[in-house]
N, C-alpha and C positions, 0 to 999 in steps of 0.2 A: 394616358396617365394611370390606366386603373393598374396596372401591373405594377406599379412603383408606388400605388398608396399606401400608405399609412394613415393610423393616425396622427401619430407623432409629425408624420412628413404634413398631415391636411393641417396642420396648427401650425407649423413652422411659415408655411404658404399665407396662412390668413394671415400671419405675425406682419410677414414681407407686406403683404399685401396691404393692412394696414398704414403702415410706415408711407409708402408708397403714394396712397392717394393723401397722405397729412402733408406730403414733402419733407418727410423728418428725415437725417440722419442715420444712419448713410444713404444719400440720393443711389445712390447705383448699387444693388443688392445680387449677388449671384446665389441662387444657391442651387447643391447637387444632388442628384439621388442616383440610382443604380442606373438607370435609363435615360431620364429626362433633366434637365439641364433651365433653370427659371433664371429670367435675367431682368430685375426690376427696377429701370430707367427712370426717375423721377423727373431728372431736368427736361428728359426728351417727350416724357410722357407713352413710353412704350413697357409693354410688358411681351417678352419673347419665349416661347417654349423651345426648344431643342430636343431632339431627338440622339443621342450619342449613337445610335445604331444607322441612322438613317441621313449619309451625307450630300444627302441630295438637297434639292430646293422642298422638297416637300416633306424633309426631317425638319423645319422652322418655320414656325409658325407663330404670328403677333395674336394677341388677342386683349379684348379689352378685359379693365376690370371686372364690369359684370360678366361675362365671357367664363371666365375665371372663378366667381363664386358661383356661378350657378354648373361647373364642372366638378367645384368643389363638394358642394351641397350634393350631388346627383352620387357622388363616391362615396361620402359620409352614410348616403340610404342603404349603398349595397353591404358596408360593411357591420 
């Protein structure tokens, strides 16, 4: 993810992220960046990263919420 952070993109992430574990509106949230690819399930209860570069099994990758803020948090320090 680090090569596709932002700030703008780490807020946009917490925004989804948010939403997400509320179950607000919109349940199914996509959103894109240069590389990676967030896809925020609420009915299913999955959060999925995509790789656009990498169409393999190991370009997709679920991870939980915490998963995810504490990936967020870790990119926030470098920048």
């Amino acid at each position: 993810m680090g090569e596709d952070y932002t700030a703008d993109g780490g807020t946009r992430l917490i925004e989804a992220l948010a939403k997400f574990e509320k179950k607000e509106n919109p349940i199914l949230q996509h959103l894109t960046f240069n590389r990676f690819e967030f896809t925020f399930d609420a009915e299913k209860g999955t959060i999925t990263i995509d790789d656009v570069l990498d169409a393999s099994e190991a370009g997709s990758q679920r991870v939980t919420p915490n998963e995810l803020m504490a990936a967020l948090s870790a990119q926030r320090q470098l920048i």
